[in-house]
C-alpha positions as CSV (number, residue, x, y, z in Angstrom):
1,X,14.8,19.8,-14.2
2,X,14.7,18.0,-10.9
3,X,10.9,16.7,-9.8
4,X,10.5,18.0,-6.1
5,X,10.1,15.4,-3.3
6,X,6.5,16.0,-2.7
7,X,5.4,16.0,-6.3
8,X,6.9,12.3,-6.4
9,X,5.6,11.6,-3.2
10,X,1.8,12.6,-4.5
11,X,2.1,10.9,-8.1
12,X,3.1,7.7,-6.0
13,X,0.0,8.3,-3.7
14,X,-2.1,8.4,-7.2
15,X,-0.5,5.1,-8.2
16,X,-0.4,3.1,-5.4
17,X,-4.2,4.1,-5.6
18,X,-5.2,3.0,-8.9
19,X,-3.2,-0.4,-7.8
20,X,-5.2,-0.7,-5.5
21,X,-8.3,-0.7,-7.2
22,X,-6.9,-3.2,-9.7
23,X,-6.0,-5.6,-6.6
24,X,-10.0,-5.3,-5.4
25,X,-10.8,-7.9,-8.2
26,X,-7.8,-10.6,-7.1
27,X,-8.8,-10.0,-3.2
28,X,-12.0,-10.5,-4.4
29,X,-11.9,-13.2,-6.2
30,X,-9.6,-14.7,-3.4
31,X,-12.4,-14.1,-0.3
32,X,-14.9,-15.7,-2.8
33,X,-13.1,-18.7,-3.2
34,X,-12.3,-18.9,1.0
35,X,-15.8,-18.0,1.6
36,X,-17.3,-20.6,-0.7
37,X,-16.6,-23.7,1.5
38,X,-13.9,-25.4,4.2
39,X,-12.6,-26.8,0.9
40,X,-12.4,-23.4,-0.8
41,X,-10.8,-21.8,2.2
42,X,-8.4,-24.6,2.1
43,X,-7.4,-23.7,-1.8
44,X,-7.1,-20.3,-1.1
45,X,-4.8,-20.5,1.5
46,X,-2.9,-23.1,-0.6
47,X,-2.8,-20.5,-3.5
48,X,-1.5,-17.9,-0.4
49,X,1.5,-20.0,0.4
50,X,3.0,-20.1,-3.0
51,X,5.9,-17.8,-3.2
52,X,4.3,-15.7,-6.0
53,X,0.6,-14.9,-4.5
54,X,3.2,-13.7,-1.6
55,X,5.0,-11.3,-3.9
56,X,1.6,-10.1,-5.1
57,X,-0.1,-9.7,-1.2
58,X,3.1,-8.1,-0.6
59,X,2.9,-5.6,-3.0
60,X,-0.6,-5.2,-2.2
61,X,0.3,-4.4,1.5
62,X,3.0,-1.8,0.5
63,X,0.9,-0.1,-1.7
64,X,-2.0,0.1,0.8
65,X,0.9,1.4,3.8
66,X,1.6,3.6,1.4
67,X,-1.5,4.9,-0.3
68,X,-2.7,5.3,3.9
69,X,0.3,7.2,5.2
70,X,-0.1,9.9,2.2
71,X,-3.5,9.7,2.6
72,X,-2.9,11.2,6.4
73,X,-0.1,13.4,4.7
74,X,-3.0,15.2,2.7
75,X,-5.4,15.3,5.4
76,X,-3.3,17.3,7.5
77,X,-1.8,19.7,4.6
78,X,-5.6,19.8,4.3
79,X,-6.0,21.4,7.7
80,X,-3.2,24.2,6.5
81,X,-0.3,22.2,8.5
82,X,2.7,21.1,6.9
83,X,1.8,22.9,4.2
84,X,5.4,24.9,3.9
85,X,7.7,23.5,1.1
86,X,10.5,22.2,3.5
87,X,7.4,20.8,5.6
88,X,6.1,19.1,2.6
89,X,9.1,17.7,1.5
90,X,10.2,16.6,4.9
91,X,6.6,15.0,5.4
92,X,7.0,13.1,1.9
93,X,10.3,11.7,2.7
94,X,8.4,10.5,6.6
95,X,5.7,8.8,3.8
96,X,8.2,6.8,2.4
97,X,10.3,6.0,5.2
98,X,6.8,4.5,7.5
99,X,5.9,3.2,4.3
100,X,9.0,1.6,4.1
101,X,9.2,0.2,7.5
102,X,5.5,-1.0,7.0
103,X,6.3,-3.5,4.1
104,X,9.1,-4.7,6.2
105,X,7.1,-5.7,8.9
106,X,4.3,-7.2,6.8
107,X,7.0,-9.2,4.7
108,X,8.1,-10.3,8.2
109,X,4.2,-11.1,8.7
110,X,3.7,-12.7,5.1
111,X,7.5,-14.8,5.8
């Protein structure tokens, strides 16, 4: 049994969802801290610059390029385009590949 393309490419679009829920409460918690006072905003930007919180906006960032590219992905196989099975896989693998080059540019960004 082989998974097809799109079915991975739809689970992933689940996941990087629920990951993003669970990063609300750290993004949260981060814009509370900048928000509170100059000093605050100074802590959280000293937490940002530690190379772990990086990892963790990174990931952050690649799920959301992700979860928003397959987003678009459904909306138009919503609209009865794309719909075809080489269409869908060939539109899965463009989801990955964008998503891809998206987290390369915001580790550029973050770096």
């Amino acid at each position: 049994f082989a998974w097809p393309f799109a079915a991975i490419a739809s689970i992933t679009h689940r996941v990087t969802g629920v990951l993003l829920f669970a990063a609300l409460a750290y993004l949260l918690w981060l814009l509370g801290i900048a928000l509170e006072s100059p000093a605050g905003f100074e802590r959280a930007a000293a937490t940002l610059e530690a190379p772990f919180p990086k990892l963790v906006m990174l990931a952050v960032l690649a799920a959301l390029a992700y979860h928003l590219f397959a987003g678009i992905k459904h909306l138009v196989m919503d609209f009865h385009l794309w719909d075809s099975l080489e269409a869908g896989r060939r539109s899965s693998i463009a989801v990955f590949v964008l998503a891809a080059l998206a987290t390369v540019l915001a580790g550029a960004w973050i770096w």
